[in-house]
C-alpha positions as CSV (number, residue, x, y, z in Angstrom):
1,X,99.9,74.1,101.1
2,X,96.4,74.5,100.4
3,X,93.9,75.1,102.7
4,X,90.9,72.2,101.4
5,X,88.2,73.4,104.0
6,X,88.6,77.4,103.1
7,X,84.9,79.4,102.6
8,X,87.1,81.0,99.6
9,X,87.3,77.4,97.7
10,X,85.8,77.4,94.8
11,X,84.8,81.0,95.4
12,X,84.8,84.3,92.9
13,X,87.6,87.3,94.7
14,X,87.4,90.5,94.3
15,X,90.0,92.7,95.4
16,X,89.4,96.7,94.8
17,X,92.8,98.4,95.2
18,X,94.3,95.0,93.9
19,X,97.4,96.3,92.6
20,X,98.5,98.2,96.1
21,X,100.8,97.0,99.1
22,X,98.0,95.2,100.3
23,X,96.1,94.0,97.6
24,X,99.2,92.6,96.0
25,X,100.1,90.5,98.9
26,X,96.3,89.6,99.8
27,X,96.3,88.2,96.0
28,X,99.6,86.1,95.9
29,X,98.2,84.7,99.5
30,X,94.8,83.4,98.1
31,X,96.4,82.0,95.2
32,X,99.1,80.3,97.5
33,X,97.0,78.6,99.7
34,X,93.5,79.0,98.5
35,X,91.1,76.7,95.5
36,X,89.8,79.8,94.3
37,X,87.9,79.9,90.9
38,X,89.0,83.4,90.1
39,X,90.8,86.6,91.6
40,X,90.0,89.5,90.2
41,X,92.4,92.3,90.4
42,X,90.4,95.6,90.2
43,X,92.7,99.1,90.3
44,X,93.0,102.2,88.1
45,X,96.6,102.3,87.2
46,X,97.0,100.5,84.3
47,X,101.1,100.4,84.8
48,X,101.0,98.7,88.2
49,X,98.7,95.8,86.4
50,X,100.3,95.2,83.5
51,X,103.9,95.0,86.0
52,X,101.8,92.9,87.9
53,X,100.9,90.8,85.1
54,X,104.3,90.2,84.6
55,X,104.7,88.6,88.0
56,X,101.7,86.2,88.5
57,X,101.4,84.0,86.0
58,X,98.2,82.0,86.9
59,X,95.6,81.2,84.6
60,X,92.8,82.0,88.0
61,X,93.7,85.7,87.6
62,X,91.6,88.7,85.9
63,X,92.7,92.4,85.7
64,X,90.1,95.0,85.5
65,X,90.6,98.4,84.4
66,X,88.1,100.3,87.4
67,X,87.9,103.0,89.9
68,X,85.4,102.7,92.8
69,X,84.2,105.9,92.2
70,X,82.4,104.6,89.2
71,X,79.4,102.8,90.0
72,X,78.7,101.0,86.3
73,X,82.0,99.9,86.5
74,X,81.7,98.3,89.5
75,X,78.6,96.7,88.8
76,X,80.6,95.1,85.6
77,X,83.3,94.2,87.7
78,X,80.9,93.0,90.3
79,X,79.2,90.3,88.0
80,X,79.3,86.9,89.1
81,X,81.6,87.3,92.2
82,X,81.5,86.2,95.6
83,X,83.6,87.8,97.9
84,X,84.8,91.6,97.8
85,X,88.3,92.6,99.5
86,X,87.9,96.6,99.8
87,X,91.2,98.0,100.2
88,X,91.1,100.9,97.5
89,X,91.6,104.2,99.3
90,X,93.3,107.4,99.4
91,X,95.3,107.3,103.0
92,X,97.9,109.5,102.4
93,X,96.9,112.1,105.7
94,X,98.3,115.2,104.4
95,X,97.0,114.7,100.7
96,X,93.9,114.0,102.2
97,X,94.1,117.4,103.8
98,X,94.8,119.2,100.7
99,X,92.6,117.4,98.5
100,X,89.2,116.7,100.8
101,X,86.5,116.5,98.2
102,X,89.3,113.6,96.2
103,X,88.7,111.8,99.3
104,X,85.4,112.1,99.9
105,X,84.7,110.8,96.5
106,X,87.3,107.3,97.0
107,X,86.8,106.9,100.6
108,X,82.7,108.2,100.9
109,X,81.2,107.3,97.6
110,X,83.4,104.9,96.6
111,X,81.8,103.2,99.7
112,X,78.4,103.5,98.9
113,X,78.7,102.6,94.8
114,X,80.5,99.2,96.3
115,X,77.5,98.4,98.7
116,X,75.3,98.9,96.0
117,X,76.9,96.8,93.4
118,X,77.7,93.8,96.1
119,X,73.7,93.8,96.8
120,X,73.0,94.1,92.7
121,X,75.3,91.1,92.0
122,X,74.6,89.2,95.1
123,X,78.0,89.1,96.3
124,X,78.3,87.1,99.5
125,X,80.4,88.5,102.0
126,X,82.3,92.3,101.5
127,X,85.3,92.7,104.2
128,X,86.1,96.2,103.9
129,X,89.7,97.7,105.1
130,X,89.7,100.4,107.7
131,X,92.3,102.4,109.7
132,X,93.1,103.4,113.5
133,X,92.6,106.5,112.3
134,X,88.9,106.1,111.9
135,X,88.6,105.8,116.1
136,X,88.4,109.1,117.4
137,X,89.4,110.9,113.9
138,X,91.3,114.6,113.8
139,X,92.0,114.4,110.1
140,X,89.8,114.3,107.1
141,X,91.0,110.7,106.2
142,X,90.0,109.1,109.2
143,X,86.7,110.8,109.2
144,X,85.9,109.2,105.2
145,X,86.9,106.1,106.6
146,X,84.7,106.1,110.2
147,X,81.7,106.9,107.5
148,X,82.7,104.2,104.9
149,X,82.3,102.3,108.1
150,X,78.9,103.2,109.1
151,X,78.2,102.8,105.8
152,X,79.6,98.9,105.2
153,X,77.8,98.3,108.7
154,X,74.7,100.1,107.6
155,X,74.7,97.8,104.4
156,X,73.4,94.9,106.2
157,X,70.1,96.3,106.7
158,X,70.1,97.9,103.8
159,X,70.8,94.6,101.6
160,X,67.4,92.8,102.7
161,X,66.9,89.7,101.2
162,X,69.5,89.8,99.1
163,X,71.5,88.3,101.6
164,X,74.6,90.4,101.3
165,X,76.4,90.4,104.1
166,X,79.5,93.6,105.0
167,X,82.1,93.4,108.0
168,X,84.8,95.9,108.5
169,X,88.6,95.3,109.8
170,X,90.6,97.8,111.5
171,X,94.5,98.1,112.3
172,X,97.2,100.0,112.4
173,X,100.3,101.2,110.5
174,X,101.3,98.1,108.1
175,X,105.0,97.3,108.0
176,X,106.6,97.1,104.5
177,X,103.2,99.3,102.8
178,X,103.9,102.1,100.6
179,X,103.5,105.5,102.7
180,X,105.0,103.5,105.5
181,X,107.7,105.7,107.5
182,X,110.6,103.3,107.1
183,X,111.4,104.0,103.9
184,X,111.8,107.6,104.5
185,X,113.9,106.8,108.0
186,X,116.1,104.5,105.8
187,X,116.8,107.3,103.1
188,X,117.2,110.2,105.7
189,X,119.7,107.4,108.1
190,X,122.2,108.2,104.9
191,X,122.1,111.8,106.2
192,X,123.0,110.8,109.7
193,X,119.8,113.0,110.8
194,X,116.0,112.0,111.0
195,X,113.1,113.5,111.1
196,X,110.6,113.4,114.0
197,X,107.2,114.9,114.6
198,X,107.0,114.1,118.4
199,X,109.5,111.8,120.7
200,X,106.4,110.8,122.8
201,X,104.7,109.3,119.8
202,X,103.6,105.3,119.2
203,X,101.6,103.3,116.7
204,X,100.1,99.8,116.1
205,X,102.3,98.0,114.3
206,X,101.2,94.7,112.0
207,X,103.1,92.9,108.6
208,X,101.5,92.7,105.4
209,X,101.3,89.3,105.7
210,X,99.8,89.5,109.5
211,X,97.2,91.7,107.8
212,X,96.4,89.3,104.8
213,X,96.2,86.5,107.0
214,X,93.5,88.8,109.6
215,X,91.5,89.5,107.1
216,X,90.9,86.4,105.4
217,X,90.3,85.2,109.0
218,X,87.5,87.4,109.6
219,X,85.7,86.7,106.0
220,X,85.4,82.8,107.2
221,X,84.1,84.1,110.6
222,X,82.2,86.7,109.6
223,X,77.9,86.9,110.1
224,X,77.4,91.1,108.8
225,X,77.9,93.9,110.7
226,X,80.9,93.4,113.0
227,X,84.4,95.5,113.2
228,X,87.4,93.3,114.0
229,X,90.3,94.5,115.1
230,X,93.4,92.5,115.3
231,X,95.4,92.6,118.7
232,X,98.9,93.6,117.6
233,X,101.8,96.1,118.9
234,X,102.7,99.2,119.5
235,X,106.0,100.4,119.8
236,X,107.7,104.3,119.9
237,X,109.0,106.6,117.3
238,X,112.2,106.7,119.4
239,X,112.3,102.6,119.2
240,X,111.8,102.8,115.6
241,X,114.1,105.2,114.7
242,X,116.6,103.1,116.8
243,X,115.6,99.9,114.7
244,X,116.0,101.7,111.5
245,X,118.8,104.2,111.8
246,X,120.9,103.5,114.8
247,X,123.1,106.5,116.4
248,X,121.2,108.8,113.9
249,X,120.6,112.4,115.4
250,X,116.9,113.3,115.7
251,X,115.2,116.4,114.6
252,X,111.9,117.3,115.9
253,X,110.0,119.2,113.4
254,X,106.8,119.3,115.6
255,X,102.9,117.9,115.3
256,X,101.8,118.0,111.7
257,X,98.1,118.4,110.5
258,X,95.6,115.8,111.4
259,X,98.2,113.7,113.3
260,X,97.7,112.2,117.2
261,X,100.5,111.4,119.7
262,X,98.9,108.1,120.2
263,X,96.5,106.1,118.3
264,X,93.3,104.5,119.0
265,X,91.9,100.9,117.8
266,X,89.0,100.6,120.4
267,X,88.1,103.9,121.5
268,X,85.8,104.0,124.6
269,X,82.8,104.9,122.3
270,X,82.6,101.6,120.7
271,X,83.8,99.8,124.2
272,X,80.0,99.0,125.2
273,X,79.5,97.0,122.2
274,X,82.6,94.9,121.8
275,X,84.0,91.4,123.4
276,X,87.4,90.8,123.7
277,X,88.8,86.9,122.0
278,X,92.5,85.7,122.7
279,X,93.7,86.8,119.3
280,X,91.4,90.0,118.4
281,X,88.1,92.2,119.5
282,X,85.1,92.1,117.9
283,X,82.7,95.2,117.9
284,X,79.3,94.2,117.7
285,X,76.5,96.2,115.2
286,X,74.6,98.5,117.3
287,X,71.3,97.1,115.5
288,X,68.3,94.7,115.9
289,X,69.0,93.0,113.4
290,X,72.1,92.0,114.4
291,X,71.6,88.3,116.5
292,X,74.2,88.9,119.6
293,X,76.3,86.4,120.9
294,X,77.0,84.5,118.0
295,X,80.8,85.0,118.2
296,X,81.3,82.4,121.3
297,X,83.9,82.2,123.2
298,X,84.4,86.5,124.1
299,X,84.1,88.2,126.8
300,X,82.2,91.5,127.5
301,X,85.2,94.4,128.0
302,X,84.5,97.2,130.5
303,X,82.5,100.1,129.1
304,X,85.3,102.4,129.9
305,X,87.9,100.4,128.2
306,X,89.7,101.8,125.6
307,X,92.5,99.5,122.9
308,X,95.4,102.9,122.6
309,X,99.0,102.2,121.1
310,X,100.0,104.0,124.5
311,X,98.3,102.1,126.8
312,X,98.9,98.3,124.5
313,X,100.3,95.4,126.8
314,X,102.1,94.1,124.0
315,X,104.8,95.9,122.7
316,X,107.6,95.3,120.0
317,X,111.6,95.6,120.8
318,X,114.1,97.2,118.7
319,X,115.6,93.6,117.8
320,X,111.8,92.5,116.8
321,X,111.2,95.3,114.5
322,X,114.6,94.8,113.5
323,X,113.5,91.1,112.4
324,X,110.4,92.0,111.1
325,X,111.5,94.4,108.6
């Protein structure tokens, strides 16, 4: 069913990354339920698009050929749309590791040469994908993606007149994604053994389609400048392993580089800034230019508060995960 009073009706789509876990379901969504004009899908791998091209067939959608590292190809892409989904990313943590100046270039400058085509091509509104790992980072991917933050929050200011406004989302691990740790528990359950780094260890948990659904959320609500972040699960390693592998034996290979017992959404840093809503926080920009108080409706959290996957209220059973996956 469509949605006939949508801020995407009628409306341009960009979405970088367009042919990953995300991106893929993000575009079947806004076809589903959206009057867009167009989606475009922009990616690098040409295989993924032309399978993907065999799946959709909707006269609405575009494929371009593009990496966000290139900044004349994103200001083709760029020309005449009006809404950017950024999802293109390197977030595989240890490749990250061993390949830091690769993600520097994606996560970093890829950042910066989409800010500067959005305000070029006067692109509306830019909702850019983050990570929890960006709160609080120990690895090198979540330190590209707290400074592609910065910099989609700094592009407000930095757009001026041209009236280009950037928000940010944050979550946490995405059920069903590629890189996601089911796959691996399901392959190694075969073996009767699996694999764990730490037995203490728990993460956010959202769907693809939860995620989807978030983000579209925040582009209708969006002003510029604010990080939302979804309120969603957590569960344990040893409650996921149970879900996916039942009576398996465990075996603990230890703490790998650039990885955290627990992870943060909301670290107390950002606490002073943000107001809590039923469904989801809201991290205000710490700029003037930024009008506060337009999101009504949210309370003020405490200035020591801090959103962990150890410390959630809500968490998710074995027979939920079960469902979900």
């Amino acid at each position: 069913m469509k949605n006939e009073e949508s801020f995407l009706n009628g409306k341009v789509v960009l979405v970088t990354g367009g042919t990953g876990s995300f991106g893929k379901k993000c575009i079947q969504v806004i076809l589903g339920q959206y009057d867009v004009k167009k989606v475009i899908v922009f990616s690098r791998d040409e295989l993924k698009q032309f399978e993907m091209q065999q799946q959709i067939k909707d006269s609405r959608v575009r494929f371009f050929i593009g990496d966000v590292r290139d900044p004349e190809r994103l200001h083709r892409a760029f020309h005449g749309v009006d809404v950017v989904i950024h999802a293109a990313a390197l977030k595989q943590v240890p490749s990250c590791e061993y390949n830091p100046m690769e993600a520097v270039k994606t996560n970093i400058i890829g950042a910066q040469n989409i800010i500067n085509a959005a305000i070029d091509n006067g692109v509306k509104k830019i909702v850019a994908l983050s990570t929890d790992k960006a709160a609080n980072p120990i690895n090198l991917y979540g330190a590209t993606k707290l400074c592609s933050d910065k910099l989609f929050i700094a592009g407000n200011a930095y757009s001026g007149v041209a009236n280009t406004r950037f928000s940010v989302v944050r979550y946490g691990n995405v059920i069903g994604s590629r890189g996601s740790v089911i796959p691996l528990f399901r392959e190694q359950a075969k073996t009767g053994t699996i694999t764990i780094t730490d037995k203490r260890m728990t993460r956010f948990w959202i769907t693809l389609e939860q995620g989807v659904q978030f983000v579209i959320h925040c582009l209708e609500i969006m002003y510029g400048g604010e990080l939302f972040i979804p309120k969603i699960p957590s569960m344990s390693i040893l409650d996921l392993t149970e879900a996916i592998a039942p009576g398996c034996k465990h075996k603990i290979t230890g703490i790998r580089p650039g990885e955290k017992i627990h992870e943060v959404l909301l670290p107390k840093g950002e606490a002073y800034r943000a107001l809590e809503f039923k469904e989801m926080y809201i991290v205000e920009p710490d700029v003037e230019s930024f009008e506060a108080g337009r999101h009504q409706g949210g309370r003020r959290v405490n200035p020591d508060f801090e959103y962990a996957s150890n410390t959630n209220k809500k968490w998710l059973t074995i027979n939920q995960l079960k469902r979900m996956i």
